[in-house]
C-alpha positions in Angstrom: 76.5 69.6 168.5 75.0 70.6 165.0 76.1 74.0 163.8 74.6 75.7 160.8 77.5 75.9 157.8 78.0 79.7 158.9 79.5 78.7 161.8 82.3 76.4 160.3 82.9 78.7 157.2 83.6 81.8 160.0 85.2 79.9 163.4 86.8 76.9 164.2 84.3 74.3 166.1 85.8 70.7 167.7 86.0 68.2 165.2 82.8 66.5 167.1 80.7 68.8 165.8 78.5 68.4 162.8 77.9 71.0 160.2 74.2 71.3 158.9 75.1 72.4 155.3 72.1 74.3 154.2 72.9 76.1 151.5 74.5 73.4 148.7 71.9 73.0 146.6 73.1 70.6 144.3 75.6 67.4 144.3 78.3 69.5 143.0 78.2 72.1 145.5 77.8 68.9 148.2 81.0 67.0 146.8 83.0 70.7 146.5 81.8 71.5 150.3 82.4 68.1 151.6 85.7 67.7 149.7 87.4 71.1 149.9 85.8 73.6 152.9 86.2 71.2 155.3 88.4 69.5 157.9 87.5 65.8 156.6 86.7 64.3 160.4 84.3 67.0 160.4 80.5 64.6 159.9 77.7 66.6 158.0 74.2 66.8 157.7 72.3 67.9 154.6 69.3 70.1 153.7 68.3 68.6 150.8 66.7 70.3 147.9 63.0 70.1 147.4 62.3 69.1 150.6 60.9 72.2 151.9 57.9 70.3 153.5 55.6 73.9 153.1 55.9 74.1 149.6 52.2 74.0 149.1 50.9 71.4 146.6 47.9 69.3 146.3 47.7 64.9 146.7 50.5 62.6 147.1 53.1 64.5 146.2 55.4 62.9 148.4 55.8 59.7 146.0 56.0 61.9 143.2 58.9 62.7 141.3 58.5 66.2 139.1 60.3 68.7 136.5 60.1 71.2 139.0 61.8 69.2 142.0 59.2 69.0 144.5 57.7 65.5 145.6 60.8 64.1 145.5 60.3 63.1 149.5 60.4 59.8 149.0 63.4 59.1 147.1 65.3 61.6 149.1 69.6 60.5 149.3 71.9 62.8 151.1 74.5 60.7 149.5 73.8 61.5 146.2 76.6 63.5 144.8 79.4 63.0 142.5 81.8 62.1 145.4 83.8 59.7 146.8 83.3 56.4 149.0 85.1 58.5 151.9 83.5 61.7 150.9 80.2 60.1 151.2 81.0 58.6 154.4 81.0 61.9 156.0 76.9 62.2 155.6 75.7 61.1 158.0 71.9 62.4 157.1 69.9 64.8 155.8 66.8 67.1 156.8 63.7 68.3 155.7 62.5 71.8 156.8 59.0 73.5 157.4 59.0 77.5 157.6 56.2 79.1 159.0 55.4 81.9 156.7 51.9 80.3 155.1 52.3 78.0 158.0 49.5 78.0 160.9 47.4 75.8 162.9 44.8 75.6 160.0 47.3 73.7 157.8 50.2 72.4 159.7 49.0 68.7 160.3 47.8 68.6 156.9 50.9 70.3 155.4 53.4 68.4 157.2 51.9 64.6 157.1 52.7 62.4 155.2 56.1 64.5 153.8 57.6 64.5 156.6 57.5 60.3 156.7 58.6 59.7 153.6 61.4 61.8 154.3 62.1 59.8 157.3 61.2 56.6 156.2 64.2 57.0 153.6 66.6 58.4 156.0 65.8 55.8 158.9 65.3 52.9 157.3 67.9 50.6 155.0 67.7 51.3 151.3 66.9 48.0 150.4 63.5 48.6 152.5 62.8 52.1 151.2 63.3 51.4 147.1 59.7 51.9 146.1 57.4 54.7 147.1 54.1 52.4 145.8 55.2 49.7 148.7 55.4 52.7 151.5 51.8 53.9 149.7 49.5 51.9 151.8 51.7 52.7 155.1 52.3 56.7 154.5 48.7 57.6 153.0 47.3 56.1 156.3 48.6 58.7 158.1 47.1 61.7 156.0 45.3 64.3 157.9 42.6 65.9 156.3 
């Protein structure tokens, strides 16, 4: 099962279970959670920052890398924090999130495609397969909705 991070930092779930840490938002606050809040069998799954996928901005901003850390879809690495081999081992993904406040049926498809692949493409995939976002160009863009 995949709990949010309240429910590790307040109660004491199996070991099995996975925490969804939503709230680090950078690699230091990653390493500190994953090193020092946590029983180390315990695997984890990160919201990464930037990848709010309704973040509303205009053309292919899912190859883009920016000042302000949007775009940053495609190179997307859960394990990039200033951690250890075995600390690093513990992620076993991340997650990209869509909240519905701006969100409706006028601009979900459009919103959501192609973020949402590039996200997955990196997470999925081997990272020897996902190094370039102009290779995944022709494969992502034809999957726009307009």
């Amino acid at each position: 099962m995949i709990f949010w991070q309240e429910v590790f930092d307040h109660n004491k779930p199996d070991v099995s279970a996975i925490v969804h840490n939503w709230y680090s938002q950078n690699d230091e606050a990653r390493a500190r959670d994953v090193k020092e809040q946590y029983n180390k069998d315990f695997k984890f799954l990160f919201l990464l920052v930037g990848l709010y996928l309704n973040l509303i901005n205009y053309g292919a901003d899912w190859r883009a890398l920016s000042p302000r850390g949007l775009g940053k879809y495609y190179y997307c690495d859960p394990r990039n924090f200033a951690g250890t081999y075995e600390q690093k081992q513990l992620v076993i993904g991340g997650i990209a999130t869509m909240w519905g406040e701006y969100i409706d049926g006028t601009n979900l498809e459009a919103t959501l495609w192609p973020r949402a692949s590039a996200v997955a493409e990196r997470l999925w995939s081997p990272p020897n397969k996902t190094k370039s976002a102009e290779e995944a160009w022709p494969r992502l863009q034809s999957i726009v909705v307009e």
